[in-house]
VOGU-3710 file (C-alpha; in Angstrom, 3 decimals, decimal comma):
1> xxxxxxxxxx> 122,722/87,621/68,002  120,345/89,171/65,773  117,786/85,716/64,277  117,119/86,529/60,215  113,966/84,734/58,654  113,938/84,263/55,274  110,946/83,218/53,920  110,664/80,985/51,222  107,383/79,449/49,206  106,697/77,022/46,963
11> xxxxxxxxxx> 108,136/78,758/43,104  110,599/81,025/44,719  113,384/83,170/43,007  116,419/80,985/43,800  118,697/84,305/42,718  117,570/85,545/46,183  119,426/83,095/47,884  122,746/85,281/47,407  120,846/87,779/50,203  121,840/84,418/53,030
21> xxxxxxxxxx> 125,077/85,067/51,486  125,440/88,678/52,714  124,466/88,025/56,727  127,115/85,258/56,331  129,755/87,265/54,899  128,828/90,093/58,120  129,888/87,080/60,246  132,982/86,158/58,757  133,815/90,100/59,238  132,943/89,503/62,678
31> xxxxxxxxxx> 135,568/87,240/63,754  135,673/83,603/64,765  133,237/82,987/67,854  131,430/86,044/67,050  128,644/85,917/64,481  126,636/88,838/64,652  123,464/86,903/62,757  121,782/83,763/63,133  120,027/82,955/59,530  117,090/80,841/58,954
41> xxxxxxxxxx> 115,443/79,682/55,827  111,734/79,703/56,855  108,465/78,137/55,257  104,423/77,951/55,841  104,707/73,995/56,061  109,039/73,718/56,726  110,889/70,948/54,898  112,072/70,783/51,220  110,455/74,196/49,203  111,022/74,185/45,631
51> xxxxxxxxxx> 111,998/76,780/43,870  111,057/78,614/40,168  114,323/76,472/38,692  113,702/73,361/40,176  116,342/72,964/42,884  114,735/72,313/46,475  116,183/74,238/49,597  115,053/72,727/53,414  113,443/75,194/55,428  111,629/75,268/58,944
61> xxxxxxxxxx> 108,127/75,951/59,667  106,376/78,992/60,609  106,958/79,187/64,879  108,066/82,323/66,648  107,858/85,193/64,055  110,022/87,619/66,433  112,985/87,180/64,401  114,888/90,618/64,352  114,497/90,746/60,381  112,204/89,253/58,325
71> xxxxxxxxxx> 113,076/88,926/54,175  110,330/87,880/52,163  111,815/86,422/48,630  110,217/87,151/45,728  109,407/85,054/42,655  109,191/84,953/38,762  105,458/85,110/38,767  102,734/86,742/40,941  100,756/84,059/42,352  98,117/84,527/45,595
81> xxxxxxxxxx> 99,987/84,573/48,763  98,386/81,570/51,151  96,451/82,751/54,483  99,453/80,752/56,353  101,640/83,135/55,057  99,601/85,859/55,313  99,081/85,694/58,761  102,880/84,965/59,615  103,437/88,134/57,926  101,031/90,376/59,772
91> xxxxxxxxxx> 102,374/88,755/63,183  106,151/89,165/61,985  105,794/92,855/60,946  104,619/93,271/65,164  106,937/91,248/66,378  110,080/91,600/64,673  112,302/94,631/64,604  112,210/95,052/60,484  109,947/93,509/57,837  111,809/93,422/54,283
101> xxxxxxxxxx> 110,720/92,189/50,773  112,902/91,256/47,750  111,212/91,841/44,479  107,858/90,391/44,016  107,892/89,649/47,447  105,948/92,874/47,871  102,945/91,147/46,761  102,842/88,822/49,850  103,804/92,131/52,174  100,595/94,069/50,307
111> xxxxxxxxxx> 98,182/90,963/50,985  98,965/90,939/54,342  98,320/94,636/54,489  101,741/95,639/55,969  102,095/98,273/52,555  98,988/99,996/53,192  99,989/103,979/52,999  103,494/103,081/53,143  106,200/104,192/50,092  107,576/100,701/48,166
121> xxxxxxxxxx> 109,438/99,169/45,161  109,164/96,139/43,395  110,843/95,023/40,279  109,795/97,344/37,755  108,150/95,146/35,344  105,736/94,393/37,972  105,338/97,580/39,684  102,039/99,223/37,735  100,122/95,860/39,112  101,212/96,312/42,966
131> xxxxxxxxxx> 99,752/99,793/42,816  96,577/98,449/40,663  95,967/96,262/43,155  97,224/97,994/46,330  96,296/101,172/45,466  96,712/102,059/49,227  100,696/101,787/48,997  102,534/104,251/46,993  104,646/102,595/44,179  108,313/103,811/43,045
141> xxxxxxxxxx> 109,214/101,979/39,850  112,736/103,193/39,895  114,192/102,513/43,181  116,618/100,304/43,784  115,192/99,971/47,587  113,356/102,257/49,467  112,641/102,306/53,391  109,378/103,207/55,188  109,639/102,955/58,875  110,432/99,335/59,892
151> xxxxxxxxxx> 109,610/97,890/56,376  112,112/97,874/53,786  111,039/96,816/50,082  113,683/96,675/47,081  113,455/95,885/43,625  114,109/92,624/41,513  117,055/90,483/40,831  120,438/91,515/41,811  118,739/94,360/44,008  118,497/91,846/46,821
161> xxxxxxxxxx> 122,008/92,367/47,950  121,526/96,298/47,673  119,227/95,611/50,092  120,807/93,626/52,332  124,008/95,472/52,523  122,120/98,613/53,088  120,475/96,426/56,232  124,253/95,087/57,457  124,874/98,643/56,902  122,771/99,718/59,134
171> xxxxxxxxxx> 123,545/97,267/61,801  127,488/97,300/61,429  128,325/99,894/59,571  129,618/101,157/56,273  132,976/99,283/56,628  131,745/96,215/56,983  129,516/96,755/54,024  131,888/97,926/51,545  134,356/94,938/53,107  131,400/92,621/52,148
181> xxxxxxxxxx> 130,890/94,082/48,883  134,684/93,299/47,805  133,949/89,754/49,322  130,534/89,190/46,950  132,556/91,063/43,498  130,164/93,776/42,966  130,331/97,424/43,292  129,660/98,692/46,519  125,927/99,040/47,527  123,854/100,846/45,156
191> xxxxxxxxxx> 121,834/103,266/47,127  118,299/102,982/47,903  117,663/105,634/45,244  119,703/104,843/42,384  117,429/104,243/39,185  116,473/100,530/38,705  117,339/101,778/35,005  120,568/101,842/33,431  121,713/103,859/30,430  124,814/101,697/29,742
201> xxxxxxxxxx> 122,513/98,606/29,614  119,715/100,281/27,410  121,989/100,589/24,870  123,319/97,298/24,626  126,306/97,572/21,588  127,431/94,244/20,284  131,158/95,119/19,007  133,793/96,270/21,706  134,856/99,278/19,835  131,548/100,781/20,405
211> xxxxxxxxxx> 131,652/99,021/24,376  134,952/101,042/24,702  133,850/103,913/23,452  130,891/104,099/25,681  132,952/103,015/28,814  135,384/105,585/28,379  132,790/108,207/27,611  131,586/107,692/30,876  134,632/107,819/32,606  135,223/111,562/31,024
221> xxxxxxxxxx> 131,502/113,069/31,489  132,950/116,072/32,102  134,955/116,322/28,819  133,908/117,743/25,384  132,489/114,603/23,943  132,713/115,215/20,237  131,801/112,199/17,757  135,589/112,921/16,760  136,436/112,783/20,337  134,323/109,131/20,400
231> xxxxxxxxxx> 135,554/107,589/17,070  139,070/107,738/18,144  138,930/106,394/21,042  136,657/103,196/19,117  140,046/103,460/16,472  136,957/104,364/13,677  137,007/107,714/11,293  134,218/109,531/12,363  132,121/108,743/9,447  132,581/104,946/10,459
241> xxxxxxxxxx> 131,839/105,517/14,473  128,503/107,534/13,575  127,114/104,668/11,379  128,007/102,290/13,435  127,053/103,415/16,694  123,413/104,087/15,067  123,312/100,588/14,216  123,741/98,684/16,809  122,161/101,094/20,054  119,593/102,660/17,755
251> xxxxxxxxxx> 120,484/106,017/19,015  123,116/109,039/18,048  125,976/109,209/19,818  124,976/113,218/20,727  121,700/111,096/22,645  123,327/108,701/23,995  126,192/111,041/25,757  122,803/112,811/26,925  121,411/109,560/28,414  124,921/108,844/30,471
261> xxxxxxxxxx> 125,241/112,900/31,676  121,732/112,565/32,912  121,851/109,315/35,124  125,089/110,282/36,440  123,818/113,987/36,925  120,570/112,172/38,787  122,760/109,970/40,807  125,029/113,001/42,265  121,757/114,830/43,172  120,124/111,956/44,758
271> xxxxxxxxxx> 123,146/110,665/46,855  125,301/113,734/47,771  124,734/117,513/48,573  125,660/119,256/45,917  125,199/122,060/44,311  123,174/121,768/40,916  125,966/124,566/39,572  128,590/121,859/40,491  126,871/118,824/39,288  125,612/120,595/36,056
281> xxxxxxxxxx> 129,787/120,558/35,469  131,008/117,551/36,708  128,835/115,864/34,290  129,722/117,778/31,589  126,323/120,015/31,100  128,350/122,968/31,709  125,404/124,812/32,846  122,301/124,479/34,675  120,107/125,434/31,684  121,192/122,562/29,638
291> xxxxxxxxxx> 120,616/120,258/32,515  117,205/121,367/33,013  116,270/120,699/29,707  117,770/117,429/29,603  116,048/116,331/32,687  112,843/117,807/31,219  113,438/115,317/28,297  114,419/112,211/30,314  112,192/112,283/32,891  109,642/115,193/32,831
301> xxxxxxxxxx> 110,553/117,182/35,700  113,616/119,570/36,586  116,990/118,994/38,593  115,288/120,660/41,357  112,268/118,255/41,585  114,365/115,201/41,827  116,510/117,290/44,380  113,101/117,725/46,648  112,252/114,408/46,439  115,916/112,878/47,291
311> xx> 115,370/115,289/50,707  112,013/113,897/51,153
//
């Protein structure tokens, strides 16, 4: 049976919780008798550890750090890690077969100075302080989680059970991870490389015409997506749709279509092995040309850089 520590402190993330949730969902796929994990909330000091909302979990205290994986929550704020912790850290990343860290939980993983030279994430908003302060570790701002050896580090939020489905995966299999997945409601995994951006959410409309328009867009990338094409799906003339659309995502439906193409064109090159000819049309770029350019814009380098680094 493979022992999970999660450790908790004093103004933890409660949201991180769900992660427990995904090794006990791997043990229900198990079978009755046959739990594959054994998970323990863990603590500096052990008892009652309140968290950032108020509500109080019970926890043990620091012992035996050779737990087979260690998750280290994060929190809403950045505050000093204590030398308890610290040190339970340093011995866990020796003794334990993987070392992981949900959002800000970085922080704690860089004092202890298991992140020195290694390749993390964090939640975004925090990311340009880990590497001012750690400028040792190398910081991704837009990974959902990345992997370095026996240390796994992913970003805020939700992007704890990325994480720890990529971890069952890795254990069990991909089965069992998409069968958890169902379980928990969510998409299956995200992977480690997805953006921690999303175009969809960026824009943010308020009606559902626009919502509906947008959804369907990105169901038909590949299409010819004309402003006609747009307002009739949304039921608007096209005068209508244009004015509208500007109004409540602040951007032209001709950008916005551009946004959508891009992330999905990034996702296919980060996550599968195709061709940049084929992805260029499946997203509805047409051509490779037009792609690069529209990388250029979004994120300052070409298909083919982002294609190096998803190899890397």
């Amino acid at each position: 049976m493979k022992r999970i520590g999660v450790v908790v402190f004093p103004g933890f993330q409660i949201l991180d919780m769900v992660a427990v949730s995904v090794f006990e969902l791997a043990n229900l796929e198990a079978g009755p008798g046959q739990p594959t994990y054994e998970i323990e909330l863990i603590s500096e000091h052990g008892g009652l550890v309140r968290s950032s909302s108020g509500v109080q979990v019970g926890s043990k205290a620091f012992d035996d750090p050779a737990y087979d994986t260690v998750v280290v929550a994060g929190a809403m704020f950045v505050e000093p890690s204590s030398a308890g912790l610290r040190a339970f850290l340093k011995r866990a990343l020796a003794a334990s077969r993987r070392t992981a860290s949900i959002c800000t939980g970085a922080f704690a993983l860089a004092e202890a100075g298991i992140l020195d030279g290694r390749r993390v994430t964090t939640h975004w908003a925090f990311a340009r302080e880990l590497q001012h302060r750690f400028p040792k570790t190398q910081v991704d701002d837009d990974r959902i989680f990345i992997v370095d050896g026996s240390v796994w580090t992913s970003a805020g939020m939700t992007a704890c059970i990325d994480l720890c489905l990529a971890l069952v995966e890795a254990d069990l299999g991909a089965d069992v991870s998409r069968a958890i997945a169902r379980k928990l409601v969510v998409y299956h995994r995200r992977t480690g490389g997805q953006s921690q951006f999303s175009a969809m959410l960026d824009l943010q409309p308020r009606s559902d015409r626009i919502q509906t328009a947008l959804t369907w867009a990105k169901d038909h990338l590949r299409e010819r997506l004309s402003v006609e094409t747009l307002a009739e799906v949304a039921h608007l003339s096209p005068r209508q749709f244009s004015r509208a659309f500007r109004d409540e995502t602040r951007q032209s439906p001709a950008k916005a279509i551009e946004n959508l193409r891009v992330e999905a064109a990034r996702s296919m090159i980060e996550t599968g092995r195709h061709s940049l000819e084929t992805v260029a049309l499946e997203t509805g770029f047409m051509d490779t040309e037009r792609m690069r350019r529209a990388f250029l814009r979004a994120f300052g380098q070409p298909p083919q850089a982002v294609k190096r680094a998803a190899r890397a």
